[in-house]
C-alpha positions as CSV (number, residue, x, y, z in Angstrom):
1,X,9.6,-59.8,-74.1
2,X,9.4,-57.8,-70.8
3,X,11.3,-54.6,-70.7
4,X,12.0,-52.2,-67.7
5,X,9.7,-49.7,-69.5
6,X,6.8,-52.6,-71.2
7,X,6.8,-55.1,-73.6
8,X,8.0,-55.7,-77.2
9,X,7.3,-58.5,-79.7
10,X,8.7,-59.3,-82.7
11,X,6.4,-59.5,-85.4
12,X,9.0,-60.4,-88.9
13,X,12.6,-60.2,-89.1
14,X,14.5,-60.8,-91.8
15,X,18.3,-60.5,-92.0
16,X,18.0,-56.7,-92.5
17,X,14.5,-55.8,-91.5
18,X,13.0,-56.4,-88.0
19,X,9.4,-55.3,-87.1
20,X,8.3,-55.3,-83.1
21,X,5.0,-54.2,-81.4
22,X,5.9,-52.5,-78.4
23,X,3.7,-51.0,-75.4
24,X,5.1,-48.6,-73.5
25,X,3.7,-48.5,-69.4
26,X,2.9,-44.7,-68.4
27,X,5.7,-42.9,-67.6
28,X,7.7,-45.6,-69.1
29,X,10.8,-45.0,-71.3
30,X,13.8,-46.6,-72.9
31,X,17.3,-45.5,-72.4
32,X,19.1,-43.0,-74.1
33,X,20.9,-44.8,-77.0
34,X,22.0,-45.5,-80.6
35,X,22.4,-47.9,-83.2
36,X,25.8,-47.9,-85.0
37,X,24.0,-49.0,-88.5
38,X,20.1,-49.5,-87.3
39,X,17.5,-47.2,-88.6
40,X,14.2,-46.7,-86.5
41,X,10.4,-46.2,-87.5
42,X,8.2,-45.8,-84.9
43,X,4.5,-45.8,-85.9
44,X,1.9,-45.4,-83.2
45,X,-1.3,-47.1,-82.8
46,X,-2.7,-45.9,-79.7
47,X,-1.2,-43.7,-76.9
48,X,1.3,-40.7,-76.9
49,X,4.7,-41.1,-77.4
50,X,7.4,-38.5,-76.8
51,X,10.8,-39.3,-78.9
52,X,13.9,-37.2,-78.4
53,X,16.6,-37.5,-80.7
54,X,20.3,-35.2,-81.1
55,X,23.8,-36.1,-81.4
56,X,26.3,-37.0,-78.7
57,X,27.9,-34.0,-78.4
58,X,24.2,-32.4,-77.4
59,X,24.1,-35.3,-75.1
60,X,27.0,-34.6,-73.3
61,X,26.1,-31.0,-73.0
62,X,23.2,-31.7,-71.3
63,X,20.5,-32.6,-73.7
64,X,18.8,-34.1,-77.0
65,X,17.5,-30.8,-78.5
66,X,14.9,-31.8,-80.9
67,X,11.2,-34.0,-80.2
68,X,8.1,-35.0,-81.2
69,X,5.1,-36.4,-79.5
70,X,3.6,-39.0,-81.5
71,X,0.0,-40.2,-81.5
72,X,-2.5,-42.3,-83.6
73,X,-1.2,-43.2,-87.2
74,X,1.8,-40.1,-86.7
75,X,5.4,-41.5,-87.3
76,X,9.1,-40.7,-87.0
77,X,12.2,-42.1,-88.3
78,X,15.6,-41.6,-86.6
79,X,18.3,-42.9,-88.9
80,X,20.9,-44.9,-87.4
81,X,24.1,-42.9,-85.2
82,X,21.5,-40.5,-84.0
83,X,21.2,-40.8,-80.3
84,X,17.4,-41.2,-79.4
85,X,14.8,-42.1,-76.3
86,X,10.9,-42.6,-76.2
87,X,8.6,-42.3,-73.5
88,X,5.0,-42.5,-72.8
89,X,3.5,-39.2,-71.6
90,X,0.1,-40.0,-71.5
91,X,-2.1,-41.8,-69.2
92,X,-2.4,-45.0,-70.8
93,X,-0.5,-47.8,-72.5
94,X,1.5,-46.8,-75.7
95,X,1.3,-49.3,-78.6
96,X,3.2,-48.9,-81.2
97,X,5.3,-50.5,-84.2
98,X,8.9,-50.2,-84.2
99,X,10.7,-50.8,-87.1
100,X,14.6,-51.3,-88.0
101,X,16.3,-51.5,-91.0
102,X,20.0,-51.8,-90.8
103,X,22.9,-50.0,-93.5
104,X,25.2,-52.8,-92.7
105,X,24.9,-55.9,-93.3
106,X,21.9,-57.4,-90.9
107,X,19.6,-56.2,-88.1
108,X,21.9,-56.9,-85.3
109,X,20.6,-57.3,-81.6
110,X,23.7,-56.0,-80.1
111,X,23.8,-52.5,-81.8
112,X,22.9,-50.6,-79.1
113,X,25.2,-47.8,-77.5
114,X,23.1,-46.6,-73.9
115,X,23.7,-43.5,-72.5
116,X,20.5,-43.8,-69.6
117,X,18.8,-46.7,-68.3
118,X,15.1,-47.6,-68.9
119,X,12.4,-48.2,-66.9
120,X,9.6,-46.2,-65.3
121,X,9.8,-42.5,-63.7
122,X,6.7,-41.0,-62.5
123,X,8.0,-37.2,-62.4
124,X,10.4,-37.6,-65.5
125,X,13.0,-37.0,-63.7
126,X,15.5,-39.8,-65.3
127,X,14.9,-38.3,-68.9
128,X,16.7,-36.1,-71.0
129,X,15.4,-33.2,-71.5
130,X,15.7,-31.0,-74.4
């Protein structure tokens, strides 16, 4: 499926697990955002992926305070209510698995809360810094 910021594909999904390969463009990210009862995994495979992740009151205040840049076979979980955004920082195509597990009662499309839009930004000037 085309995204603003690259592709993703589903790979499995049960009722409460759901497993994507995405690739993230250069310069590409997702919006700022959180799932009400989704958790994430990102694993990557190739590329370098920034994630940012705080609450909404750091949001609001101007930020998400904490990150990490993941590359090859490095992961990160953000558990579900945790406001969160990727992007790629590197030169080439991100590919990565995404994985969500869900503390309710299935793996539901619609829970997403945005705070940002995604898409592409060549001077990262649409992302939140921390």
């Amino acid at each position: 499926m085309k995204k603003l910021w690259g592709t993703t594909d589903r790979l499995f999904q049960t009722q409460d697990l759901q497993i994507d390969l995405i690739r993230v463009d250069p310069m590409g990210h997702c919006s700022a955002h959180h799932h009400e009862f989704k958790d994430n995994l990102f694993i990557v495979l190739s590329g370098a992926l920034r994630v940012v992740w705080g609450d909404v009151e750091c949001l609001k205040s101007g930020g998400l305070p904490f990150s990490q840049t993941l590359t090859k076979n490095e992961s990160l979980a953000v558990p579900s209510e945790t406001v969160h955004q990727f992007w790629n920082v590197g030169e080439e195509d991100v590919v990565a698995i995404e994985v969500y597990t869900s503390s309710g009662s299935s793996v539901d499309p619609l829970d997403i809360v945005r705070y940002s839009q995604g898409g592409v930004c060549k001077d990262g000037s649409s992302l939140w810094k921390n």
